[in-house]
Biopython code that builds the backbone (N, CA, C, O; Angstrom):
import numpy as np
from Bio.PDB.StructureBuilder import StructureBuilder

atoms = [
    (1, "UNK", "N", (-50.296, -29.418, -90.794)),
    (1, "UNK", "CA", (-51.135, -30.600, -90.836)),
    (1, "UNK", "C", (-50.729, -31.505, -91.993)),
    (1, "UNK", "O", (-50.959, -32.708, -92.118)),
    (2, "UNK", "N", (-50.142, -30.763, -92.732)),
    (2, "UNK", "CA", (-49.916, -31.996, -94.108)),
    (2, "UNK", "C", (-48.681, -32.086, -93.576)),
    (2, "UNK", "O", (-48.189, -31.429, -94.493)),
    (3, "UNK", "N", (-47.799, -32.315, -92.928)),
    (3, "UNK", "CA", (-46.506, -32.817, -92.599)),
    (3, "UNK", "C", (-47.166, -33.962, -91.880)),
    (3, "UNK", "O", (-46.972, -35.058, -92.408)),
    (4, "UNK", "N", (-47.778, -33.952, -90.978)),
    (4, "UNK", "CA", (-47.983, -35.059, -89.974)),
    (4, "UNK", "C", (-48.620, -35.771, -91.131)),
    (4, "UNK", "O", (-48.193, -36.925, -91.150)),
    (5, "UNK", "N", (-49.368, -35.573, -91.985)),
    (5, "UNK", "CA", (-50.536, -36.710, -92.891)),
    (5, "UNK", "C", (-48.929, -37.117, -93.284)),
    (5, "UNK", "O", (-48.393, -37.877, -92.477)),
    (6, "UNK", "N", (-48.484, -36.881, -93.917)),
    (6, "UNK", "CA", (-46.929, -37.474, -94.528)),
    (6, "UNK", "C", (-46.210, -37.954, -93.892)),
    (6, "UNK", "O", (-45.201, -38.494, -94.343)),
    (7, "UNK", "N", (-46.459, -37.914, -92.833)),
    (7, "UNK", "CA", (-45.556, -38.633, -91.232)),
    (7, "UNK", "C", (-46.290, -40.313, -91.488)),
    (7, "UNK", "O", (-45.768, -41.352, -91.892)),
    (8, "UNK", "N", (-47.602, -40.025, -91.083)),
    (8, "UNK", "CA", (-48.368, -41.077, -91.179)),
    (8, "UNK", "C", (-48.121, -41.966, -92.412)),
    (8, "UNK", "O", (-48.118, -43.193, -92.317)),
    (9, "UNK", "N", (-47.909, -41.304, -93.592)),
    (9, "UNK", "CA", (-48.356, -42.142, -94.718)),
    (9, "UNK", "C", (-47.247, -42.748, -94.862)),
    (9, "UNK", "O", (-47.395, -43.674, -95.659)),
    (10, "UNK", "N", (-45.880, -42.648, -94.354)),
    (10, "UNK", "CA", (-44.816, -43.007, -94.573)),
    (10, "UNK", "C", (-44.476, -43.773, -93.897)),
    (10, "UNK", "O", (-43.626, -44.563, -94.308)),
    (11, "UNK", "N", (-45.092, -43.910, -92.277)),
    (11, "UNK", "CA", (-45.458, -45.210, -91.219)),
    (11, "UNK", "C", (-46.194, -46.100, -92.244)),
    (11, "UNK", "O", (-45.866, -47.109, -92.867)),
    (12, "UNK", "N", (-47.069, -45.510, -92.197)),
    (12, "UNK", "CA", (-47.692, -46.799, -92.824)),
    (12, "UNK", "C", (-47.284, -47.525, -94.017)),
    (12, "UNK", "O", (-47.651, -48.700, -93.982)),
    (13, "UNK", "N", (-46.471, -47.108, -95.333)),
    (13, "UNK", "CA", (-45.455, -47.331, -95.861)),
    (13, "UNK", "C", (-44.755, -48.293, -95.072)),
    (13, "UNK", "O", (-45.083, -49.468, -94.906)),
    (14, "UNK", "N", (-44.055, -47.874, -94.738)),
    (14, "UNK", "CA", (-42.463, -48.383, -94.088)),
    (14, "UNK", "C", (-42.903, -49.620, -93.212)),
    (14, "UNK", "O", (-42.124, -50.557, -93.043)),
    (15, "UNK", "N", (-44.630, -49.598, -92.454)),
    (15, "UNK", "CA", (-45.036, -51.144, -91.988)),
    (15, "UNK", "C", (-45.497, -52.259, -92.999)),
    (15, "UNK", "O", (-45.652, -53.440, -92.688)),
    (16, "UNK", "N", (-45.702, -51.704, -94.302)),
    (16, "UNK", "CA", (-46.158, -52.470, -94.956)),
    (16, "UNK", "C", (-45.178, -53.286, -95.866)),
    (16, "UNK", "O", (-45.338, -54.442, -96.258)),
    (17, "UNK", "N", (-43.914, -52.268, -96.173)),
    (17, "UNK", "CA", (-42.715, -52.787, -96.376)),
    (17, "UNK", "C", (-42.599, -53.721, -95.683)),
    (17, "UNK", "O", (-42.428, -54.790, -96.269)),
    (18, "UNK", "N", (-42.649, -53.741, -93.840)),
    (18, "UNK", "CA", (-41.558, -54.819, -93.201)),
    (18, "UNK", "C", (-42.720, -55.805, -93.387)),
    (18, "UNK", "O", (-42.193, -56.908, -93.530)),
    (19, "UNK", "N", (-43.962, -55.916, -93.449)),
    (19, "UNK", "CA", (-44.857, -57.005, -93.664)),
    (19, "UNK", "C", (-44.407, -57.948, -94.524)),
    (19, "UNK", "O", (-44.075, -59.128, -94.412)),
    (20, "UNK", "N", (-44.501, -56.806, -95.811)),
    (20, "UNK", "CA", (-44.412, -57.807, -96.545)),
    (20, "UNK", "C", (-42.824, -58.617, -96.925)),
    (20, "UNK", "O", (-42.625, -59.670, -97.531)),
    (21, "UNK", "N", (-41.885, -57.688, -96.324)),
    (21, "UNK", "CA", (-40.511, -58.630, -96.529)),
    (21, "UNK", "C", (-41.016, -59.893, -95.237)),
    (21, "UNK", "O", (-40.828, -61.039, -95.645)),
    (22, "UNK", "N", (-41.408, -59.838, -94.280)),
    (22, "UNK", "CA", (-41.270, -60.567, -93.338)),
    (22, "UNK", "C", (-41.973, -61.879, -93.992)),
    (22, "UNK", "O", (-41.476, -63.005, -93.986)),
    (23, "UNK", "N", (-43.202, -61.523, -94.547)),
    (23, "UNK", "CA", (-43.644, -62.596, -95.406)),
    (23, "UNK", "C", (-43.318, -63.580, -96.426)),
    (23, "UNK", "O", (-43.817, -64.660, -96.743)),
    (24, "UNK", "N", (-42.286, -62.856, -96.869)),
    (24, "UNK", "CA", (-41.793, -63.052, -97.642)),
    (24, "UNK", "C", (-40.487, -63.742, -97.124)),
    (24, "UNK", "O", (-39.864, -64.349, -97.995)),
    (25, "UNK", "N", (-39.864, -63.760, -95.625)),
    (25, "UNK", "CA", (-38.834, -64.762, -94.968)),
    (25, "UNK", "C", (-39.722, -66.004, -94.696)),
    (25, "UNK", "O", (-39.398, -67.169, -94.925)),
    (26, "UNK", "N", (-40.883, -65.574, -94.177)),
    (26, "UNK", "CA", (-41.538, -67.170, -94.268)),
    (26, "UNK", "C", (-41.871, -67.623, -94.971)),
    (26, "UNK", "O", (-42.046, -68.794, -94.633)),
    (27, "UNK", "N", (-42.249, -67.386, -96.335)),
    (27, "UNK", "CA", (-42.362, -68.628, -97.497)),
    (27, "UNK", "C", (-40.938, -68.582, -98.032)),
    (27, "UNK", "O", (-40.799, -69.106, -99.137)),
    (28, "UNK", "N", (-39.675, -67.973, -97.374)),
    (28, "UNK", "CA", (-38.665, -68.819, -98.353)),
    (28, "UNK", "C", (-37.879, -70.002, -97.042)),
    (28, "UNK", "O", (-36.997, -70.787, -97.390)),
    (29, "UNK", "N", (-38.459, -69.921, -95.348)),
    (29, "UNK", "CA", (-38.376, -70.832, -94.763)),
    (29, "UNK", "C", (-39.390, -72.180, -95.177)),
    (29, "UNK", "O", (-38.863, -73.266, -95.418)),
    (30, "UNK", "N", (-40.443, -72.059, -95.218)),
    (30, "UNK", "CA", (-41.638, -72.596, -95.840)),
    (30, "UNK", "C", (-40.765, -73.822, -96.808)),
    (30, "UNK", "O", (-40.836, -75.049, -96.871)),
    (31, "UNK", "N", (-40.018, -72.886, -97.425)),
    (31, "UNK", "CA", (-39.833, -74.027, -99.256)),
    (31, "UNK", "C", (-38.862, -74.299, -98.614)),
    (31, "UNK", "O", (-38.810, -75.518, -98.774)),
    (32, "UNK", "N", (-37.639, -73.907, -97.687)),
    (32, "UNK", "CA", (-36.589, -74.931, -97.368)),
    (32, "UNK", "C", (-36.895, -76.033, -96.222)),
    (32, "UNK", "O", (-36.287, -77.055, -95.906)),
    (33, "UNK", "N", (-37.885, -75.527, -95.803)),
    (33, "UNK", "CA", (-38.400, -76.915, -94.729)),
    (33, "UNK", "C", (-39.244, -77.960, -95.818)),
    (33, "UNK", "O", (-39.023, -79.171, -95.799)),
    (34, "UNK", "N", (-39.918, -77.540, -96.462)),
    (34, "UNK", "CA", (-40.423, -78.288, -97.674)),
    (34, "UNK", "C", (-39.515, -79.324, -98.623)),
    (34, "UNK", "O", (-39.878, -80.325, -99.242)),
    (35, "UNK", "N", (-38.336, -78.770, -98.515)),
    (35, "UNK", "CA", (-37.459, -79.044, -99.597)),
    (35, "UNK", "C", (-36.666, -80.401, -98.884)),
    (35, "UNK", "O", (-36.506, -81.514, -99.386)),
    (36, "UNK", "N", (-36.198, -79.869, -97.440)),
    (36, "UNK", "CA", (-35.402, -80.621, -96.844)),
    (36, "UNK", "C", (-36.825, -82.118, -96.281)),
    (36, "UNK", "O", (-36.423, -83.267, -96.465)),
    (37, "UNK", "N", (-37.768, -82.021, -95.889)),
    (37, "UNK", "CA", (-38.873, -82.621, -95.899)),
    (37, "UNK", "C", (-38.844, -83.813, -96.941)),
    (37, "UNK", "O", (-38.948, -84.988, -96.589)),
    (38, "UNK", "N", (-38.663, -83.331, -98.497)),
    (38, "UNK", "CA", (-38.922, -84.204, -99.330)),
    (38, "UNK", "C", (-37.534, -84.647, -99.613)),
    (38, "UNK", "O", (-37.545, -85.321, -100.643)),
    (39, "UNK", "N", (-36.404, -84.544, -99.137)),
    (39, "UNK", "CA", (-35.515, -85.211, -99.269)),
    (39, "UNK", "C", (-34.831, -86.199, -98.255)),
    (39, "UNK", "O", (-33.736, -86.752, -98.150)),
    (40, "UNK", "N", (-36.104, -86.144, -97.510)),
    (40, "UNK", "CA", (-35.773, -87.783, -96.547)),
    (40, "UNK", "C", (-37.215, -87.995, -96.491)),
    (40, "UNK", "O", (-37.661, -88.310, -95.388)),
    (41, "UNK", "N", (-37.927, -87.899, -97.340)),
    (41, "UNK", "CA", (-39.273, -88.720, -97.146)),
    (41, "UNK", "C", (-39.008, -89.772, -98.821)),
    (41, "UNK", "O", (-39.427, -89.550, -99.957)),
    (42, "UNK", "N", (-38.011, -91.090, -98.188)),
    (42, "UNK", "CA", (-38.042, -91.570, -99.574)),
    (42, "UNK", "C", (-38.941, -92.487, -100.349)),
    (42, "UNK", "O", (-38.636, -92.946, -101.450)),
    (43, "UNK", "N", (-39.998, -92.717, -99.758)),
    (43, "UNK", "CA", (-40.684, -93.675, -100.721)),
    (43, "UNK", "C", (-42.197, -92.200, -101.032)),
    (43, "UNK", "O", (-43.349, -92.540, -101.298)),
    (44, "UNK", "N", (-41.935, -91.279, -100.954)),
    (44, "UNK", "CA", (-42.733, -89.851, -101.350)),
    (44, "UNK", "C", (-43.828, -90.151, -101.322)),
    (44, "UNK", "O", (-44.594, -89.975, -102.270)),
    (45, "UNK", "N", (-44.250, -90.840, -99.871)),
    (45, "UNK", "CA", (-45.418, -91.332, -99.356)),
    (45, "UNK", "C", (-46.389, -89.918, -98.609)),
    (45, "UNK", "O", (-47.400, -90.165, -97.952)),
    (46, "UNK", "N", (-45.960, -88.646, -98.806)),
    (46, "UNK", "CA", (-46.113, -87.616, -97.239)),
    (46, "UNK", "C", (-45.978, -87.903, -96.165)),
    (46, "UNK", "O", (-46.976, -87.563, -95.529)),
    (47, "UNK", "N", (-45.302, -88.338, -95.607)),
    (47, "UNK", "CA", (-44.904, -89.291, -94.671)),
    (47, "UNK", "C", (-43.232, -89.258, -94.259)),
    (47, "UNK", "O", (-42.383, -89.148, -95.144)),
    (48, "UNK", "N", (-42.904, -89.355, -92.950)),
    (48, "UNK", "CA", (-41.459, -89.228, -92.681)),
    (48, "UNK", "C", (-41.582, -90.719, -91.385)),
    (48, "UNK", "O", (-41.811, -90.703, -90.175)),
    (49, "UNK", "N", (-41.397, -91.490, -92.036)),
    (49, "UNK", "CA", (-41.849, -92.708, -91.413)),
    (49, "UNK", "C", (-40.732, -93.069, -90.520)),
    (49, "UNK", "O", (-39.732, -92.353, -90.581)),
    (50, "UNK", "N", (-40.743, -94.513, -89.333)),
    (50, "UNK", "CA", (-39.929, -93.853, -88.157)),
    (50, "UNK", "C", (-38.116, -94.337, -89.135)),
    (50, "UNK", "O", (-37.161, -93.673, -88.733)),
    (51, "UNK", "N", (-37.800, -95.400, -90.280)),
    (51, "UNK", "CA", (-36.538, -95.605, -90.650)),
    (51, "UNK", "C", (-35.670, -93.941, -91.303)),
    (51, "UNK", "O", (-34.554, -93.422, -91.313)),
    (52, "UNK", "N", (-37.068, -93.664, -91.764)),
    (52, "UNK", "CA", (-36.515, -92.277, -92.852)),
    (52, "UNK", "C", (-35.864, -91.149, -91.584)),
    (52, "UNK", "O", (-34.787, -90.555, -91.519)),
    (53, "UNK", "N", (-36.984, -91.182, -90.717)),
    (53, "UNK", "CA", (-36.566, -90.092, -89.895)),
    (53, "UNK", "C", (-34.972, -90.535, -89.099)),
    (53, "UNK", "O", (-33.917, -89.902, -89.052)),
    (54, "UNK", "N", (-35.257, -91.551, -88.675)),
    (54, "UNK", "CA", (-33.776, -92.180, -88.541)),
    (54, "UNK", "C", (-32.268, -91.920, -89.200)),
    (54, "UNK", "O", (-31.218, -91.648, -88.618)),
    (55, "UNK", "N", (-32.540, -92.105, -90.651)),
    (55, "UNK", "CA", (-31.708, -91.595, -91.455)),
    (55, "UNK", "C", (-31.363, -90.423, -91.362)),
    (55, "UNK", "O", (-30.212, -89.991, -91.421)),
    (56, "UNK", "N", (-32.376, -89.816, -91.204)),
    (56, "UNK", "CA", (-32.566, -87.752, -91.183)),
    (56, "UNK", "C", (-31.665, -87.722, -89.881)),
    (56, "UNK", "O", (-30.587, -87.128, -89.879)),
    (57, "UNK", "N", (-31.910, -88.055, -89.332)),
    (57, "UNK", "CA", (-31.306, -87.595, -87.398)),
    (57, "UNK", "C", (-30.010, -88.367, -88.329)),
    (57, "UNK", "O", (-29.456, -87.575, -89.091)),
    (58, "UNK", "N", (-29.640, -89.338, -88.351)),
    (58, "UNK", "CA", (-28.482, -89.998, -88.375)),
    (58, "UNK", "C", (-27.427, -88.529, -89.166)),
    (58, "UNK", "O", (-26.411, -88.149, -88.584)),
    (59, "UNK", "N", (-27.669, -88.182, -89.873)),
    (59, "UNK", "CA", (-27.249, -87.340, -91.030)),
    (59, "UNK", "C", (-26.632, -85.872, -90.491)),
    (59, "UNK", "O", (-25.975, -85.090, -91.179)),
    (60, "UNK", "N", (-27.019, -85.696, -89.061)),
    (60, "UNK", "CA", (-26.991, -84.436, -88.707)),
    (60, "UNK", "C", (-26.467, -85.359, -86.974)),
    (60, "UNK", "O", (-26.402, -84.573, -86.029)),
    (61, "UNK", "N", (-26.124, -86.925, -86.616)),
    (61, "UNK", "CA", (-25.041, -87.132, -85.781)),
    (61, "UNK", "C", (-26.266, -87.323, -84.891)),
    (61, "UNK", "O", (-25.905, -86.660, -83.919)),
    (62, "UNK", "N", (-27.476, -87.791, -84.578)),
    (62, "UNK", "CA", (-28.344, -88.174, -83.952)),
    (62, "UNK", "C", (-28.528, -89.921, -83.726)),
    (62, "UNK", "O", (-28.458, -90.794, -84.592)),
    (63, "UNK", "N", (-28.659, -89.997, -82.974)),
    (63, "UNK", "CA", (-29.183, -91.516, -83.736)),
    (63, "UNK", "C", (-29.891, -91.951, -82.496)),
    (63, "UNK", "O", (-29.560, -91.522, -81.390)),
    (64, "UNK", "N", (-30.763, -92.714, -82.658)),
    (64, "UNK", "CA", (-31.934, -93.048, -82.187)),
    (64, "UNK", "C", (-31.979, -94.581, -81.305)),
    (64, "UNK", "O", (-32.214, -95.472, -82.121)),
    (65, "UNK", "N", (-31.863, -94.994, -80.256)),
    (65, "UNK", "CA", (-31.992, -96.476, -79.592)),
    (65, "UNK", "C", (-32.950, -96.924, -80.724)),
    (65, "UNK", "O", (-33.358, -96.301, -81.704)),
    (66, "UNK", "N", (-33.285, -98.702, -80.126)),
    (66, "UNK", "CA", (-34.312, -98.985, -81.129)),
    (66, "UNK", "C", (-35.933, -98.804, -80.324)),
    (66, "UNK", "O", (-36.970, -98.706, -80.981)),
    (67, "UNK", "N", (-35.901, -98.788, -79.083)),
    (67, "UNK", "CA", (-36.318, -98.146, -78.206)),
    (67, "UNK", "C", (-37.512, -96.747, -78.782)),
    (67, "UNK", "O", (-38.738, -96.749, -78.885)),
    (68, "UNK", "N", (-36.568, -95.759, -79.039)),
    (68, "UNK", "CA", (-36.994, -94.731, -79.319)),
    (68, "UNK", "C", (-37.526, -94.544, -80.882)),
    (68, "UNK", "O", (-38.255, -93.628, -81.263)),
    (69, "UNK", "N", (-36.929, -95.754, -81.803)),
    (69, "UNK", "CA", (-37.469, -95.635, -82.938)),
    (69, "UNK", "C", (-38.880, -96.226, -82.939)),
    (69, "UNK", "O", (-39.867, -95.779, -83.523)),
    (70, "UNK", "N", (-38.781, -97.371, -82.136)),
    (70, "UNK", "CA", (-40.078, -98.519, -81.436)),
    (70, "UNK", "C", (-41.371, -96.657, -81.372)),
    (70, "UNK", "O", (-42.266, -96.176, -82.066)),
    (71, "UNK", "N", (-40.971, -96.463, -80.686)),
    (71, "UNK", "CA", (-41.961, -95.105, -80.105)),
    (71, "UNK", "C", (-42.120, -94.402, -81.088)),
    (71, "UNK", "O", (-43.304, -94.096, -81.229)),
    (72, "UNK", "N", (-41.267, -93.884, -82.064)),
    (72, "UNK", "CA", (-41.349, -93.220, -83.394)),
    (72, "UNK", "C", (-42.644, -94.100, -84.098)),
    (72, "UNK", "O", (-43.687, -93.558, -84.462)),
    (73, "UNK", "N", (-42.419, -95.266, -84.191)),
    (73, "UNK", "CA", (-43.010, -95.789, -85.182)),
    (73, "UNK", "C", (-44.415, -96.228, -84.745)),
    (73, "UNK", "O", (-45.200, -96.662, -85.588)),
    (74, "UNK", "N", (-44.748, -96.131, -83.479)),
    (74, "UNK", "CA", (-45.845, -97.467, -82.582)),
    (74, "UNK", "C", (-47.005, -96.263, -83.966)),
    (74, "UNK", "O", (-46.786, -95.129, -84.393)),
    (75, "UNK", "N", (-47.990, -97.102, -84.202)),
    (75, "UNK", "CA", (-49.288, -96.481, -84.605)),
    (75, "UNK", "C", (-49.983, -95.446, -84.098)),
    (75, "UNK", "O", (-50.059, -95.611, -82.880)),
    (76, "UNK", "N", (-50.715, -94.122, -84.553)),
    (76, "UNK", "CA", (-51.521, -93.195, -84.478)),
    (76, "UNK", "C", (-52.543, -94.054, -82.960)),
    (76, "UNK", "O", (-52.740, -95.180, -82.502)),
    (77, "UNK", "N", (-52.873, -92.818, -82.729)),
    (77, "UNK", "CA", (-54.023, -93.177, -81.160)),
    (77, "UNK", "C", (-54.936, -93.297, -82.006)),
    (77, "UNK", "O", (-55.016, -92.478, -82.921)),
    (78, "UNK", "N", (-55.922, -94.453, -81.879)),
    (78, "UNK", "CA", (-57.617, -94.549, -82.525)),
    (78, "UNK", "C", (-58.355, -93.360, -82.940)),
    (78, "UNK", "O", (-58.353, -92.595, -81.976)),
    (79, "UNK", "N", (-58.886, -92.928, -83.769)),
    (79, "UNK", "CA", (-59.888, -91.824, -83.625)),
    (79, "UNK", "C", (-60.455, -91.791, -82.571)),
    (79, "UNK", "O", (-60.631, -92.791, -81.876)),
    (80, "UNK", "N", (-60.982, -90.194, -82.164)),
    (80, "UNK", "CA", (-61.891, -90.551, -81.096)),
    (80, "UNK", "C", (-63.289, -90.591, -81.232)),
    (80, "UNK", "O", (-63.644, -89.653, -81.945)),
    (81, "UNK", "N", (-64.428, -91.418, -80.775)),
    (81, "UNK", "CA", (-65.983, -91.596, -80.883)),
    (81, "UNK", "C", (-66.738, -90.238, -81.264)),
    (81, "UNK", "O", (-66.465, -89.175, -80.707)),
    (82, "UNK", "N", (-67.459, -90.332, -82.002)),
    (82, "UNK", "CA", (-68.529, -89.183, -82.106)),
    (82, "UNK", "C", (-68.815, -88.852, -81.199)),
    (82, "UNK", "O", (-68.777, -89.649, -80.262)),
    (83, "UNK", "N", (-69.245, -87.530, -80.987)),
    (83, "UNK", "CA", (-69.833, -87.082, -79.764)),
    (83, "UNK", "C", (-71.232, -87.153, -80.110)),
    (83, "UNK", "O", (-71.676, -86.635, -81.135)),
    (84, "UNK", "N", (-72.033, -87.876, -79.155)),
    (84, "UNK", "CA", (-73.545, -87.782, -79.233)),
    (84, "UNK", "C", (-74.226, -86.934, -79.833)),
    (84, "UNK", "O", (-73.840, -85.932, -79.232)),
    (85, "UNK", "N", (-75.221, -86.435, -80.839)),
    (85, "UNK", "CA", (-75.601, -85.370, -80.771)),
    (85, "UNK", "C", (-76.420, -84.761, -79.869)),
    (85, "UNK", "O", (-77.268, -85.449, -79.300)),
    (86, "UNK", "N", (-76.318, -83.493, -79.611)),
    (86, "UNK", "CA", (-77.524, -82.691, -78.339)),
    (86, "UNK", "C", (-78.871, -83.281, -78.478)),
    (86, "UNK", "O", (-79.258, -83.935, -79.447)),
    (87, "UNK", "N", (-79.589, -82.971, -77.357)),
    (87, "UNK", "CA", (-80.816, -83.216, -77.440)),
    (87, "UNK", "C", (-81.480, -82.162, -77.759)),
    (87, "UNK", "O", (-81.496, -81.637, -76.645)),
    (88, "UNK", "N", (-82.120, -81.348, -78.517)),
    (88, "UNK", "CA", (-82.654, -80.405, -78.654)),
    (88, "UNK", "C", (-83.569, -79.717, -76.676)),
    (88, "UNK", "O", (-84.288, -80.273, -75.846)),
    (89, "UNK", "N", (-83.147, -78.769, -76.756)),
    (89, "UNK", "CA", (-83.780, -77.881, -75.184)),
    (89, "UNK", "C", (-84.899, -77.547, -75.576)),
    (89, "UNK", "O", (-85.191, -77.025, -76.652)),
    (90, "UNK", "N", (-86.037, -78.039, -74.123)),
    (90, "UNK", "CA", (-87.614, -77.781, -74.441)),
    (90, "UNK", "C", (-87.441, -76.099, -74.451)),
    (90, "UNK", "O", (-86.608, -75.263, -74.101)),
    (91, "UNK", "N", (-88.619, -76.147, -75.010)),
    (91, "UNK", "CA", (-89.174, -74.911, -75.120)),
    (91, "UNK", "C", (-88.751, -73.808, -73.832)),
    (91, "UNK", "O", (-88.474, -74.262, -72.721)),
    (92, "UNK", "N", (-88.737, -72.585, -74.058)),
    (92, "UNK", "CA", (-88.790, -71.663, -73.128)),
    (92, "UNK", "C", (-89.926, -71.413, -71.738)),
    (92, "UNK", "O", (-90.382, -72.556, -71.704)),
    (93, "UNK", "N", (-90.423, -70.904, -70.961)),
    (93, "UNK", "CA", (-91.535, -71.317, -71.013)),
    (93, "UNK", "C", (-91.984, -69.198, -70.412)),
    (93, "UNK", "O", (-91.523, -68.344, -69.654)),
    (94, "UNK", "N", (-93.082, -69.358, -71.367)),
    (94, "UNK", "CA", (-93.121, -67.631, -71.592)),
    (94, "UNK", "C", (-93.913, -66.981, -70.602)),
    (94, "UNK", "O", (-94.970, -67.398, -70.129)),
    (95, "UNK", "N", (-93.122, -65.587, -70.243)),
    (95, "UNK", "CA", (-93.213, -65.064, -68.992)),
    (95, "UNK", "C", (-94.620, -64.256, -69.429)),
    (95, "UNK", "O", (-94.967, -64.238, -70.610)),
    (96, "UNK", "N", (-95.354, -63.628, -68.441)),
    (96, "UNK", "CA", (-96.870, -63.355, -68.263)),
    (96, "UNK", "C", (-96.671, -61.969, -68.216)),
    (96, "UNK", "O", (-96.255, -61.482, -67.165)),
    (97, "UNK", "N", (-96.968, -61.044, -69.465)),
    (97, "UNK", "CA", (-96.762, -59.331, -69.563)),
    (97, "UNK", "C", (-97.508, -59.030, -68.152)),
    (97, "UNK", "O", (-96.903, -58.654, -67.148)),
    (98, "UNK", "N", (-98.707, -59.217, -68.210)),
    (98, "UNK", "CA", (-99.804, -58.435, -67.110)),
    (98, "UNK", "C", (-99.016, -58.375, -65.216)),
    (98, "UNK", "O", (-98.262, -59.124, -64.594)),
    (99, "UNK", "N", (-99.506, -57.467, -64.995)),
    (99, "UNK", "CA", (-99.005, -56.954, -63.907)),
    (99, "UNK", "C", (-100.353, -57.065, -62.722)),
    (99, "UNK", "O", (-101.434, -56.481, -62.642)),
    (100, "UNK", "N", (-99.645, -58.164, -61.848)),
    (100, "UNK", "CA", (-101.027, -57.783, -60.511)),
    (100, "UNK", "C", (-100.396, -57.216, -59.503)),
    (100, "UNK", "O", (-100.419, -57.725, -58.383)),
    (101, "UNK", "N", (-99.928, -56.399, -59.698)),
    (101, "UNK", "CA", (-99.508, -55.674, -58.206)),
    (101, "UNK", "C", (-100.637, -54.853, -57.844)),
    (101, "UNK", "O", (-101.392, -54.545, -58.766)),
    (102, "UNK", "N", (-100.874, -54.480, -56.804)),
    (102, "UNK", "CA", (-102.473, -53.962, -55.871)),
    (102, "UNK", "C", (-101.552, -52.564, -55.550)),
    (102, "UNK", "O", (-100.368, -52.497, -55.222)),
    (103, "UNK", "N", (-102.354, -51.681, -55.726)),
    (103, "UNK", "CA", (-101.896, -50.088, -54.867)),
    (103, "UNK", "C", (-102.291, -50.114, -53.221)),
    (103, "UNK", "O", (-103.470, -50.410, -53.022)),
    (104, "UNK", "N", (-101.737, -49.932, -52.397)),
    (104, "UNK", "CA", (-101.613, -49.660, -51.149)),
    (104, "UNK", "C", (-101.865, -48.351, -50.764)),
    (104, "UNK", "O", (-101.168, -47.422, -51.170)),
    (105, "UNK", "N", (-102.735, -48.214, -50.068)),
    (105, "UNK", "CA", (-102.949, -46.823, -49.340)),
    (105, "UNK", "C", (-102.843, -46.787, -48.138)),
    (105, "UNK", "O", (-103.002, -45.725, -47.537)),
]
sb = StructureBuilder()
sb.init_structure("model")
sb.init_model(0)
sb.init_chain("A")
sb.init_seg("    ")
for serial, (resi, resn, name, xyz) in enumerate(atoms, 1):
    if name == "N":
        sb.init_residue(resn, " ", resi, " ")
    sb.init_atom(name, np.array(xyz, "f"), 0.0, 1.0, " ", f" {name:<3s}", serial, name[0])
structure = sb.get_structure()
């Protein structure tokens, strides 16, 4: 029985290892998408606006009609309207404990 507890503890080990390396591949993708991010966002607005992104594609042999930059750039869709709030639901309406059923003979 203590072999298998040591079986176990060493699974569970060895998953917590790959967790945490795996975690550890996504925050070092994280900072190079971050990195490459802030090096075509040039007026360091948070923002990759439609000329910058242009540049970005251009850089890697992309390039964009003006067409498609037109579409890059057209403005955000409006917010959308509040939703009404509910009307509050009437009351329940409460069922009657007492019992009239009649015995039959």
């Amino acid at each position: 029985m203590l072999a298998s507890q040591r079986d176990v503890g060493e699974r569970q080990r060895d998953q917590m290892l790959a967790d945490l390396a795996e975690k550890d591949i996504v925050r070092q993708h994280i900072k190079k998408l971050k990195a490459l991010f802030d090096a075509y966002d040039a007026d360091r607005n948070g923002t990759v606006d439609a000329p910058e992104l242009s540049k970005a594609l251009e850089t890697y042999n992309f390039y964009l009609t003006s067409e498609q930059t037109y579409y890059t750039s057209a403005p955000p869709a409006p917010p959308r309207p509040a939703r009404a709030p509910r009307r509050p639901r009437p009351p329940r309406a409460q069922c009657s404990t007492t019992s009239t059923s009649t015995a039959r003979t």
